[in-house]
PyMOL Python script that loads the backbone (N, CA, C, O; Angstrom):
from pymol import cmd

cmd.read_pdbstr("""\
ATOM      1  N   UNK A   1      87.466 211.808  75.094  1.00  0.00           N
ATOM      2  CA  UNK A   1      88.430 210.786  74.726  1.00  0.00           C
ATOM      3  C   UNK A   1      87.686 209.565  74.176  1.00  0.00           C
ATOM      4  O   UNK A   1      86.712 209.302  74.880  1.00  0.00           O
ATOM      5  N   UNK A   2      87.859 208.656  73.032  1.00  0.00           N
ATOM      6  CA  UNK A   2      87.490 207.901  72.221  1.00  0.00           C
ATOM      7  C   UNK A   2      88.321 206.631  72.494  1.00  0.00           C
ATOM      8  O   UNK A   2      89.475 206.369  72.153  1.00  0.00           O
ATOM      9  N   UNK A   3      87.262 205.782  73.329  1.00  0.00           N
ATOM     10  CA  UNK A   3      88.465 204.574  74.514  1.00  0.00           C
ATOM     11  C   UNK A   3      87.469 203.557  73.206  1.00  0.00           C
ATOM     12  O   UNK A   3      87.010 202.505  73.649  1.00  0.00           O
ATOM     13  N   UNK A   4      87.165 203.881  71.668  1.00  0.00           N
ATOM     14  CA  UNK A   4      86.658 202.365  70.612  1.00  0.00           C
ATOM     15  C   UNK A   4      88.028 201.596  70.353  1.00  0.00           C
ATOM     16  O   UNK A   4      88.109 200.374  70.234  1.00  0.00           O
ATOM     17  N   UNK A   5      89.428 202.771  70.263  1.00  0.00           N
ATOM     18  CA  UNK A   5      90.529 202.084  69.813  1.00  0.00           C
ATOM     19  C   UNK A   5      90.752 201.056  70.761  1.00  0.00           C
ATOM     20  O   UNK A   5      91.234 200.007  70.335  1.00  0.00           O
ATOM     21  N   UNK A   6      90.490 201.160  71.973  1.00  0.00           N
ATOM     22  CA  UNK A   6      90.887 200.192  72.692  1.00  0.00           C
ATOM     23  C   UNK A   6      89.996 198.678  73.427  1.00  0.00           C
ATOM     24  O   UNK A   6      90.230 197.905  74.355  1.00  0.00           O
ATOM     25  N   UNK A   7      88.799 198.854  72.296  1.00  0.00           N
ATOM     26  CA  UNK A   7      88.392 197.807  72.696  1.00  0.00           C
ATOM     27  C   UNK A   7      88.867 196.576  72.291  1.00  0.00           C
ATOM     28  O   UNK A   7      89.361 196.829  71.192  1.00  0.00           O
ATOM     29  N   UNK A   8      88.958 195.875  72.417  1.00  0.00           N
ATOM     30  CA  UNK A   8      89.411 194.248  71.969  1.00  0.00           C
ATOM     31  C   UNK A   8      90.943 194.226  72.500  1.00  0.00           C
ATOM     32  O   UNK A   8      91.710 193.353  72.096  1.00  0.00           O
ATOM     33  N   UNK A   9      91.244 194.946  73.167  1.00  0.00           N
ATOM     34  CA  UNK A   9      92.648 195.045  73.592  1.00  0.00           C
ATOM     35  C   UNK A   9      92.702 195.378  75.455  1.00  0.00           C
ATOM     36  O   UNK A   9      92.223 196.278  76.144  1.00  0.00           O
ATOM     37  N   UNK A  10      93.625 194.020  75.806  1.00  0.00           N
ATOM     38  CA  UNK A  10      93.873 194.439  77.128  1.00  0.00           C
ATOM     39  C   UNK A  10      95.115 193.729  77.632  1.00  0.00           C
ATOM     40  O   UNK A  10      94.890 192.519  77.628  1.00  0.00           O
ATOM     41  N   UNK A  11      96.338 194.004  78.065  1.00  0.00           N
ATOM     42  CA  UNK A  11      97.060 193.258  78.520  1.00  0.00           C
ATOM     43  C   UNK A  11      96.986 192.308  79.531  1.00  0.00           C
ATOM     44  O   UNK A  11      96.098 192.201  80.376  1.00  0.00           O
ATOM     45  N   UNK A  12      98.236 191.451  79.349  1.00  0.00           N
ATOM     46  CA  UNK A  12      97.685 190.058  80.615  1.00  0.00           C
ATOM     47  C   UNK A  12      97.636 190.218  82.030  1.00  0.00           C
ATOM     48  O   UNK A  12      97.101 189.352  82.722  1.00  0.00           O
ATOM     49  N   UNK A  13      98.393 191.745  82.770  1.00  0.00           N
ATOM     50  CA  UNK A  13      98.205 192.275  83.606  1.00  0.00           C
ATOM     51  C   UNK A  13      96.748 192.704  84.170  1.00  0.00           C
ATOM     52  O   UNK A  13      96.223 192.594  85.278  1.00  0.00           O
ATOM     53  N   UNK A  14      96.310 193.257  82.891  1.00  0.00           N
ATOM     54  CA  UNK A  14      94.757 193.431  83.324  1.00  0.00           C
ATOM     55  C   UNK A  14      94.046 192.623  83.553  1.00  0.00           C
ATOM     56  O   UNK A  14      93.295 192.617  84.528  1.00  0.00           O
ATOM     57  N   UNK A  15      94.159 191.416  82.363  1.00  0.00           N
ATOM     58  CA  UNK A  15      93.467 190.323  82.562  1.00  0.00           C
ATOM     59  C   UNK A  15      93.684 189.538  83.878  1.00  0.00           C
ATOM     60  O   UNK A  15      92.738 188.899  84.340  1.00  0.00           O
ATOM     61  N   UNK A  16      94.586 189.550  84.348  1.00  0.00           N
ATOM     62  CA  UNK A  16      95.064 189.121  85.446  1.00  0.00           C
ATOM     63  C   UNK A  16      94.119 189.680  86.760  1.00  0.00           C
ATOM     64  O   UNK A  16      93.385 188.958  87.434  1.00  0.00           O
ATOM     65  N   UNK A  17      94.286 190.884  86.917  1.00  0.00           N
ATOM     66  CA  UNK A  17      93.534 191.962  87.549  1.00  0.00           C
ATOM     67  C   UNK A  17      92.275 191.659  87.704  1.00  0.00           C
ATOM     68  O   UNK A  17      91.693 191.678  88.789  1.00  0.00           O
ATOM     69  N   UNK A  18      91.707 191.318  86.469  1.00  0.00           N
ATOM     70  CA  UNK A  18      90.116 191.267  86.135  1.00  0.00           C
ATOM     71  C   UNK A  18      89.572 190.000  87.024  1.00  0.00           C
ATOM     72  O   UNK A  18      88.519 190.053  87.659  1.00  0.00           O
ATOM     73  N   UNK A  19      90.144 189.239  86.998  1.00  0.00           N
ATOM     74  CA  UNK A  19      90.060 187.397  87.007  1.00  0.00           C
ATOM     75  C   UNK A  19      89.731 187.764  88.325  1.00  0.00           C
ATOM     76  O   UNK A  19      88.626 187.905  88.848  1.00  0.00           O
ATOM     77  N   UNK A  20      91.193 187.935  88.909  1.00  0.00           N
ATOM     78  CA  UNK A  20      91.097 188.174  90.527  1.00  0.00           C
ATOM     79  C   UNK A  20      90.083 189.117  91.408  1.00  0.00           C
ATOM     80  O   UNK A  20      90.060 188.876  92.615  1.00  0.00           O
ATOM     81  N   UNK A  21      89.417 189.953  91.016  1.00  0.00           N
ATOM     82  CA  UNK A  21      88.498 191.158  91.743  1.00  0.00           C
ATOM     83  C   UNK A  21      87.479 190.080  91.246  1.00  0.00           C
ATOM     84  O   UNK A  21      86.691 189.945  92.182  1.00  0.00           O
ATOM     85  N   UNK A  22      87.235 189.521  90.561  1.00  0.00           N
ATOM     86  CA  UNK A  22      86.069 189.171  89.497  1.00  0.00           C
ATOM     87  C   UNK A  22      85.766 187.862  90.226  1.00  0.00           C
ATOM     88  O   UNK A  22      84.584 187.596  90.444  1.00  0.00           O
ATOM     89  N   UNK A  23      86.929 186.843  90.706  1.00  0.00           N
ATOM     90  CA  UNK A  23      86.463 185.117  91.250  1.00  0.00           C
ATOM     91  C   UNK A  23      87.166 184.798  92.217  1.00  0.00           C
ATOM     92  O   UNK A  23      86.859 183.821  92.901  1.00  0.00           O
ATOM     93  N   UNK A  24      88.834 185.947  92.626  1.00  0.00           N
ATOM     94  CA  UNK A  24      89.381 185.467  93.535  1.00  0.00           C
ATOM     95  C   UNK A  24      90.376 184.355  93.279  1.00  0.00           C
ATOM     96  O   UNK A  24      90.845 183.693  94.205  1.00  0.00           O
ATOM     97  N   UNK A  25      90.718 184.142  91.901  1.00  0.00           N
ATOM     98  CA  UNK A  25      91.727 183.042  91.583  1.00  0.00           C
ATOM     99  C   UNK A  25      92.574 183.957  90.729  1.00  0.00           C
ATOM    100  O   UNK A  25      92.187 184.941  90.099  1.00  0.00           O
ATOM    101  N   UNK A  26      93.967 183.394  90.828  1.00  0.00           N
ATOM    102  CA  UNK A  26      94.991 183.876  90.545  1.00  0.00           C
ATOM    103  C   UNK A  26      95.171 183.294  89.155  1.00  0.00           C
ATOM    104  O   UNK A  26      95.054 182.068  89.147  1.00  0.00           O
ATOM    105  N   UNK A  27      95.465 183.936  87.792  1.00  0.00           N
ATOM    106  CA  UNK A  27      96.054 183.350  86.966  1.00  0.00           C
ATOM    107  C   UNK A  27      97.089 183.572  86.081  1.00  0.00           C
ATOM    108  O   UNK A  27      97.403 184.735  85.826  1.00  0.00           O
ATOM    109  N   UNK A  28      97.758 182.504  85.492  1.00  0.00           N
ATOM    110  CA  UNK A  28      99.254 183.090  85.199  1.00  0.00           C
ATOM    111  C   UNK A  28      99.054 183.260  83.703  1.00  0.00           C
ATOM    112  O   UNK A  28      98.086 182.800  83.096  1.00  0.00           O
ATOM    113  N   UNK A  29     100.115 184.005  83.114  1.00  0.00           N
ATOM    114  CA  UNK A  29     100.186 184.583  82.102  1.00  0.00           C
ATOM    115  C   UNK A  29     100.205 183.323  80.794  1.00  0.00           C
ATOM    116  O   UNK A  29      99.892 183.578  79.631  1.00  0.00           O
ATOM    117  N   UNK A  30     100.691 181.792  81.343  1.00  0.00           N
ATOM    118  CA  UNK A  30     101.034 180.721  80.628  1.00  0.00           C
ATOM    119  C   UNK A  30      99.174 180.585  79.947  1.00  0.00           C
ATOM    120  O   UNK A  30      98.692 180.670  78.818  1.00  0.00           O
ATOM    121  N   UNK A  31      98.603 180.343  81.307  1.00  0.00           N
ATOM    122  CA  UNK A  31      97.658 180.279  81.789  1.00  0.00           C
ATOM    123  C   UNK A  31      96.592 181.197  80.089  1.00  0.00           C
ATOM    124  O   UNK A  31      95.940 180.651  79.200  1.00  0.00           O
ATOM    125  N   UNK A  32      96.824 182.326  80.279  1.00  0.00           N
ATOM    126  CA  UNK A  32      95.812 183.849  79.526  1.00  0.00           C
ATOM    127  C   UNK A  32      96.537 182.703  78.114  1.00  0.00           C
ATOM    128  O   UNK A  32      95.823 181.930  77.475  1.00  0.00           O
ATOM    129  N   UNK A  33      98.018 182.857  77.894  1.00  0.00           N
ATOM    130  CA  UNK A  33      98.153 182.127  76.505  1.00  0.00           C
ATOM    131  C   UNK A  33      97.609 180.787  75.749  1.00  0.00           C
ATOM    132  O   UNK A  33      97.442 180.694  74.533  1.00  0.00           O
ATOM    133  N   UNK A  34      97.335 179.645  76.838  1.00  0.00           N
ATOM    134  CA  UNK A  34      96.700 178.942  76.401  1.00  0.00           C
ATOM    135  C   UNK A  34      95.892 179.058  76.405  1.00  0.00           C
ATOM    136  O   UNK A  34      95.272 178.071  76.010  1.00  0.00           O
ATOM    137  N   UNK A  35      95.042 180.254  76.805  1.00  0.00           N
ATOM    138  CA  UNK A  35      93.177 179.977  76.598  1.00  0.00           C
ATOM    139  C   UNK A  35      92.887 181.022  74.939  1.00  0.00           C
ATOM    140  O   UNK A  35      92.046 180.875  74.052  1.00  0.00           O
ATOM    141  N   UNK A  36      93.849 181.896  75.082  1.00  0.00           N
ATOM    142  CA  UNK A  36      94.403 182.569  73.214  1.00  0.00           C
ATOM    143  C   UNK A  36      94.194 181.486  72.297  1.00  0.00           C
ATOM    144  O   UNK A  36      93.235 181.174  71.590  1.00  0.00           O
ATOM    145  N   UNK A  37      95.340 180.988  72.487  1.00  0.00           N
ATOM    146  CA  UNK A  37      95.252 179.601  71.470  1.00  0.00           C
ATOM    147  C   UNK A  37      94.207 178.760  71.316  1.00  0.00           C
ATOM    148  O   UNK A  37      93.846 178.581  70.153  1.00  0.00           O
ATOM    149  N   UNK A  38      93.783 178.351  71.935  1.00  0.00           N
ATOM    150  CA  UNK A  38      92.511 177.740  71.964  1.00  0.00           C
ATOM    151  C   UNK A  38      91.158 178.504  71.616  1.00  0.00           C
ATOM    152  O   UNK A  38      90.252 177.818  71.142  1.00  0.00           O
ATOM    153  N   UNK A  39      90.937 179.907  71.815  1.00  0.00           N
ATOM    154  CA  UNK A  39      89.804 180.520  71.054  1.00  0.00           C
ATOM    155  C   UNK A  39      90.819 181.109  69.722  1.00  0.00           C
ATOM    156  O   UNK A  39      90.392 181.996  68.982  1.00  0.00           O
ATOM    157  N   UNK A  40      92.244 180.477  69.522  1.00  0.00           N
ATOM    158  CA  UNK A  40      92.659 180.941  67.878  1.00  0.00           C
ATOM    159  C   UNK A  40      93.151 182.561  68.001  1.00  0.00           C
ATOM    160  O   UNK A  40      93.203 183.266  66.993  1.00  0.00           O
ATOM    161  N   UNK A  41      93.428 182.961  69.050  1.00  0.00           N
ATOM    162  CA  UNK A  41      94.056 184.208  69.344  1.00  0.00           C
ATOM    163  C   UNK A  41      95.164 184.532  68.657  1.00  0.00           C
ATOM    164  O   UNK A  41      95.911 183.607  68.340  1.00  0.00           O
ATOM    165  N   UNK A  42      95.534 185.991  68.252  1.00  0.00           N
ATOM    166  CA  UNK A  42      97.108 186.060  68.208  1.00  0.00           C
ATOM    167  C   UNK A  42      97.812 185.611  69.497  1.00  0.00           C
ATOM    168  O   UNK A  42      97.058 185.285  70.414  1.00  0.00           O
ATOM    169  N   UNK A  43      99.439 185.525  69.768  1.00  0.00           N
ATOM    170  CA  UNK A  43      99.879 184.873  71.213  1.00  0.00           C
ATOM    171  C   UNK A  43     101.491 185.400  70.798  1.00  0.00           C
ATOM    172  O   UNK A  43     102.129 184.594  70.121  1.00  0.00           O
ATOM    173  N   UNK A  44     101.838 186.058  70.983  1.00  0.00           N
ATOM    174  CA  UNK A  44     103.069 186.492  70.752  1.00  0.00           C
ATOM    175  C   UNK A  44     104.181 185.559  70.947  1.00  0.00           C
ATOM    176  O   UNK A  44     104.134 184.646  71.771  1.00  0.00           O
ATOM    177  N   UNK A  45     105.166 185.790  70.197  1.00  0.00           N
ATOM    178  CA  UNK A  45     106.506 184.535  70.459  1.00  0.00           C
ATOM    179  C   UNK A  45     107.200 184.619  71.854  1.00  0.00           C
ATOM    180  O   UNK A  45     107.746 185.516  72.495  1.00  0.00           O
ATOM    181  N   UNK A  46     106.881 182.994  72.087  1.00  0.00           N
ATOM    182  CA  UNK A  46     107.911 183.325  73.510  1.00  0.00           C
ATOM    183  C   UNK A  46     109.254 182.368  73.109  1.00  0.00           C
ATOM    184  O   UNK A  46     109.497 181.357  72.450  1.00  0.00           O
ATOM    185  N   UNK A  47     110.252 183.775  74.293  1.00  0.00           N
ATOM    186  CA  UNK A  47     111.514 183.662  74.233  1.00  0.00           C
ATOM    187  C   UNK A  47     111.504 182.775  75.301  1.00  0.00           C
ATOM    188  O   UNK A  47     112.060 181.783  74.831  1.00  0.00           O
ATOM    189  N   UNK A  48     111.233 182.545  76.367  1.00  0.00           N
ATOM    190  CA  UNK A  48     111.551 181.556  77.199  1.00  0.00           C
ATOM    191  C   UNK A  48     111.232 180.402  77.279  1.00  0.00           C
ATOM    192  O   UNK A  48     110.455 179.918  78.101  1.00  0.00           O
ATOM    193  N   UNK A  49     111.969 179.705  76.189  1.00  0.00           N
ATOM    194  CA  UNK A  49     112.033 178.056  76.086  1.00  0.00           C
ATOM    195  C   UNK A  49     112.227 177.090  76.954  1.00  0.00           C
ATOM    196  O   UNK A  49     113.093 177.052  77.827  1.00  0.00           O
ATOM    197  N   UNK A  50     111.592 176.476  76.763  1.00  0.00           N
ATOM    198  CA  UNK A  50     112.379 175.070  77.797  1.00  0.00           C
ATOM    199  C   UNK A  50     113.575 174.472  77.475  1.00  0.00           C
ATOM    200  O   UNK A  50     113.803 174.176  76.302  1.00  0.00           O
ATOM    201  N   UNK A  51     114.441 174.233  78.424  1.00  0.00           N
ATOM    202  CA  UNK A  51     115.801 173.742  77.721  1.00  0.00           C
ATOM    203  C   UNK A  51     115.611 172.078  77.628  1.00  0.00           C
ATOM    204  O   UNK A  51     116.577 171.318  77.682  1.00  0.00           O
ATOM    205  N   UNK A  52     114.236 171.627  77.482  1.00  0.00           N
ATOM    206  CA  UNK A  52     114.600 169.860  77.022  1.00  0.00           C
ATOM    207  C   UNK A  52     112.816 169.911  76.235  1.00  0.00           C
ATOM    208  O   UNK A  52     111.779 170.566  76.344  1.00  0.00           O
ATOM    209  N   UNK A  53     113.289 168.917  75.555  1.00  0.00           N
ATOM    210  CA  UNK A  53     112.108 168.806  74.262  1.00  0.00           C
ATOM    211  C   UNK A  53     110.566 168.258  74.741  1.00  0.00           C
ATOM    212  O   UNK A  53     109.494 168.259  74.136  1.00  0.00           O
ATOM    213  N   UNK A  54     110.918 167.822  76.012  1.00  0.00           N
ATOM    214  CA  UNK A  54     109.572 166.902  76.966  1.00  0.00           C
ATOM    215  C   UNK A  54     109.272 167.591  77.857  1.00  0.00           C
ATOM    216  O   UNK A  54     108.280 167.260  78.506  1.00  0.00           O
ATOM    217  N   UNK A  55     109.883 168.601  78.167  1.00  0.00           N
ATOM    218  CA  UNK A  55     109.226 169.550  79.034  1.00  0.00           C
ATOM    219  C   UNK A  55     107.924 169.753  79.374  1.00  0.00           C
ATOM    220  O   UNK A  55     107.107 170.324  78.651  1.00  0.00           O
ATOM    221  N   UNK A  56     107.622 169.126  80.873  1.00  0.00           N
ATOM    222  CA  UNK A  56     105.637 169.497  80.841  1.00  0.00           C
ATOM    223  C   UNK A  56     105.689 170.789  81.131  1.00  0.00           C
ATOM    224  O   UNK A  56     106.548 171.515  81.630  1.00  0.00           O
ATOM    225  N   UNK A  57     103.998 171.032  80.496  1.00  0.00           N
ATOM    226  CA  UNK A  57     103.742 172.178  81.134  1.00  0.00           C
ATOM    227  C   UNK A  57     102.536 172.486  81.859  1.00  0.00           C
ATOM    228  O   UNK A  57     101.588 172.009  81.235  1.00  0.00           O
ATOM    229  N   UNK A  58     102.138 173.106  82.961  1.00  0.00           N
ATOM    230  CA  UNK A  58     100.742 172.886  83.762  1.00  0.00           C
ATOM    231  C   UNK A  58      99.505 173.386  82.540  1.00  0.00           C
ATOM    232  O   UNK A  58      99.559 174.197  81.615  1.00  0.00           O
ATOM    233  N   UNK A  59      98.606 172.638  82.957  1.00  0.00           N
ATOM    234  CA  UNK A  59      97.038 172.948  82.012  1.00  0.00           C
ATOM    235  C   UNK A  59      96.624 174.015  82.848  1.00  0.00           C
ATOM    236  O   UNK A  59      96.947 174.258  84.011  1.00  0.00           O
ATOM    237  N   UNK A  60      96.012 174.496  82.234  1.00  0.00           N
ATOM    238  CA  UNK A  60      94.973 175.491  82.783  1.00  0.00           C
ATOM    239  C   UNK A  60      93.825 174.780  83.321  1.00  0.00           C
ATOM    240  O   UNK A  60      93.385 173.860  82.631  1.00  0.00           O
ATOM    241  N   UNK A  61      93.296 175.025  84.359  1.00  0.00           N
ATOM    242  CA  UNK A  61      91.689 174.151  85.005  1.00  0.00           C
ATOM    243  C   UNK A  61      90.268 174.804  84.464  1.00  0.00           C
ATOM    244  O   UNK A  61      90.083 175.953  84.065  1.00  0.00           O
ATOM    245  N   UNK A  62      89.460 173.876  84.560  1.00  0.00           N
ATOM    246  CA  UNK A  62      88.396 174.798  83.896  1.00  0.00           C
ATOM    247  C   UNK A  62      87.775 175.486  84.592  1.00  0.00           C
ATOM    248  O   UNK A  62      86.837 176.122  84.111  1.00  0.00           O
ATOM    249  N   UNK A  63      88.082 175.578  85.893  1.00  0.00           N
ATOM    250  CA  UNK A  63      87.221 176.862  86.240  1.00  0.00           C
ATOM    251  C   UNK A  63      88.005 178.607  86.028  1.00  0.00           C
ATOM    252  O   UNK A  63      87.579 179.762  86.005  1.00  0.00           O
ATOM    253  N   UNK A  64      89.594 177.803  85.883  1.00  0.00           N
ATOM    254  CA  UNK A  64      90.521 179.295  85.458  1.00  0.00           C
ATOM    255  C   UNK A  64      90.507 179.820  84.229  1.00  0.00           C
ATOM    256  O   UNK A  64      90.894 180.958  83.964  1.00  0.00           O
ATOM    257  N   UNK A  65      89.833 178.596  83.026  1.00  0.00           N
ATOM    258  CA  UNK A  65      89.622 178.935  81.904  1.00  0.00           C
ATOM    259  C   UNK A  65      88.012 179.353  81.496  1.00  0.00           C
ATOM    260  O   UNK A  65      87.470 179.640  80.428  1.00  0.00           O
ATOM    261  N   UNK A  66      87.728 179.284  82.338  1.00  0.00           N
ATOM    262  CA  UNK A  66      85.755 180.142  82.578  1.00  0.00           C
ATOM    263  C   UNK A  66      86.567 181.436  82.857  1.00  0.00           C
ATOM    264  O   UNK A  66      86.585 182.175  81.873  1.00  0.00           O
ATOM    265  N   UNK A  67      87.166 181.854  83.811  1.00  0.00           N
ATOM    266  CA  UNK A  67      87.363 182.973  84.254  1.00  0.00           C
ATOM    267  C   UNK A  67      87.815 183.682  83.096  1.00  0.00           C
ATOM    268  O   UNK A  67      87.239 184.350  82.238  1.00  0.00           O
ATOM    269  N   UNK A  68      88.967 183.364  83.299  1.00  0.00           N
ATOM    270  CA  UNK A  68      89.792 183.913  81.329  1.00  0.00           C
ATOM    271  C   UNK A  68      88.855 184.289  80.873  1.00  0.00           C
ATOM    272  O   UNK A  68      88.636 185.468  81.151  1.00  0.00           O
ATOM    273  N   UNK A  69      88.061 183.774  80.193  1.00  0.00           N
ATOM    274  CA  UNK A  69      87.544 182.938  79.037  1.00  0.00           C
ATOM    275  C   UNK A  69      86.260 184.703  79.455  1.00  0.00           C
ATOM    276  O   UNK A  69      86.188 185.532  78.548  1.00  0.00           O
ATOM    277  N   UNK A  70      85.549 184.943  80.628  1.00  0.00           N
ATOM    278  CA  UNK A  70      84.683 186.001  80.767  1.00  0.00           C
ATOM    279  C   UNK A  70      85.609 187.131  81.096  1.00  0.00           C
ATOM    280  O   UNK A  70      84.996 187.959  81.769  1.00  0.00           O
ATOM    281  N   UNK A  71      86.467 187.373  80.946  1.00  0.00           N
ATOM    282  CA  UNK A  71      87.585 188.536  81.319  1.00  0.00           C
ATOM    283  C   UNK A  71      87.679 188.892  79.815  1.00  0.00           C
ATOM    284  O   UNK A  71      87.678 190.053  79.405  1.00  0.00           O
ATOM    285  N   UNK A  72      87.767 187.685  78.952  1.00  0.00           N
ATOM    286  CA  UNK A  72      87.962 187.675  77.659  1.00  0.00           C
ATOM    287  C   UNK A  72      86.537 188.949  76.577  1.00  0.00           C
ATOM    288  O   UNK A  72      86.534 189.844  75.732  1.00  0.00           O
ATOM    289  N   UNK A  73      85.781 188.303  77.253  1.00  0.00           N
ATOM    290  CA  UNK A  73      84.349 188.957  76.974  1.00  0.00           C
ATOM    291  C   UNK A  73      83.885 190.284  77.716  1.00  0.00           C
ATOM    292  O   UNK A  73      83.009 190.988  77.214  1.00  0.00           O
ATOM    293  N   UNK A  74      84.453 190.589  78.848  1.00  0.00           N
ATOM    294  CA  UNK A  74      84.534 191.888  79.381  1.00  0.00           C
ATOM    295  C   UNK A  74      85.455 192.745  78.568  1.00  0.00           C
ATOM    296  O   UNK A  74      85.053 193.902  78.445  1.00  0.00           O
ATOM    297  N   UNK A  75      86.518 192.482  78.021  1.00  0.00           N
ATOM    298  CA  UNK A  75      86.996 193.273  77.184  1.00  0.00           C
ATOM    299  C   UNK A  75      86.822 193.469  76.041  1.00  0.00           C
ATOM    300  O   UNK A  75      87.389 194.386  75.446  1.00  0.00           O
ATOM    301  N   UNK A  76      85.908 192.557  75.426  1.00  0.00           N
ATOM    302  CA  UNK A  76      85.611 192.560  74.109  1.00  0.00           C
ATOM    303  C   UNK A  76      86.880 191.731  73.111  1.00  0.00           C
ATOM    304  O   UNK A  76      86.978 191.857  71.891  1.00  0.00           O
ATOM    305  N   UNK A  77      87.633 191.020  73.846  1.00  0.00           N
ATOM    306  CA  UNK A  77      88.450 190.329  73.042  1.00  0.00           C
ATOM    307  C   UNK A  77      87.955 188.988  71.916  1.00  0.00           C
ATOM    308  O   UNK A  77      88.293 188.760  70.755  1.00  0.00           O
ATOM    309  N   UNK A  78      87.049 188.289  72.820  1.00  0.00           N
ATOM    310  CA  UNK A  78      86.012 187.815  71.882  1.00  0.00           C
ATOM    311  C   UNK A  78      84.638 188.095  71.605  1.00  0.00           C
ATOM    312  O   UNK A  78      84.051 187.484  70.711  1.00  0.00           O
TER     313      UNK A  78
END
""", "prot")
cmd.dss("prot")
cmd.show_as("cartoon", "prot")
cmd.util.cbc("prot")
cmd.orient("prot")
C-alpha cells in the first residue's frame, strides 16, 4: 500500500490526537484553524458564524501553537 498520497494530509481529529499523546494539551479545532492561517494554509469555510459582528474569539497560546505547529511537521503538512 502506497500511504505518499497521504502525506501532507491529516484531519483535525488526528491532529488533535497527535498534540495530546505528544504534550498532553488539549487542542481545539478553532485552535488547528488559526495556526492554518497563519502558516497561509487552505482552512475550509465555516458555517458556524457568530451571530454579532464583535464577537471575540479565544487566541491560541504559544505553547498550543508549538504543538500544532510540530504535529504540523509530523505530518508533513509543512
Amino acid at each position: 500500500m502506497d500511504l505518499s498520497e497521504f502525506k501532507g494530509k491529516a484531519t483535525y481529529e488526528q491532529i488533535k490526537t497527535y498534540v495530546l499523546e505528544q504534550t498532553g494539551l488539549k487542542v481545539s479545532s478553532l485552535y488547528i484553524a488559526q495556526i492554518k492561517k497563519k502558516c497561509g494554509l487552505d482552512v475550509g469555510e465555516n458555517f458556524n458564524l457568530p451571530k454579532s459582528e464583535n464577537a471575540r474569539q479565544p487566541q491560541c497560546t504559544p505553547e498550543k501553537e508549538e504543538a500544532i505547529m510540530q504535529a504540523f511537521r509530523h505530518f508533513g503538512i509543512i
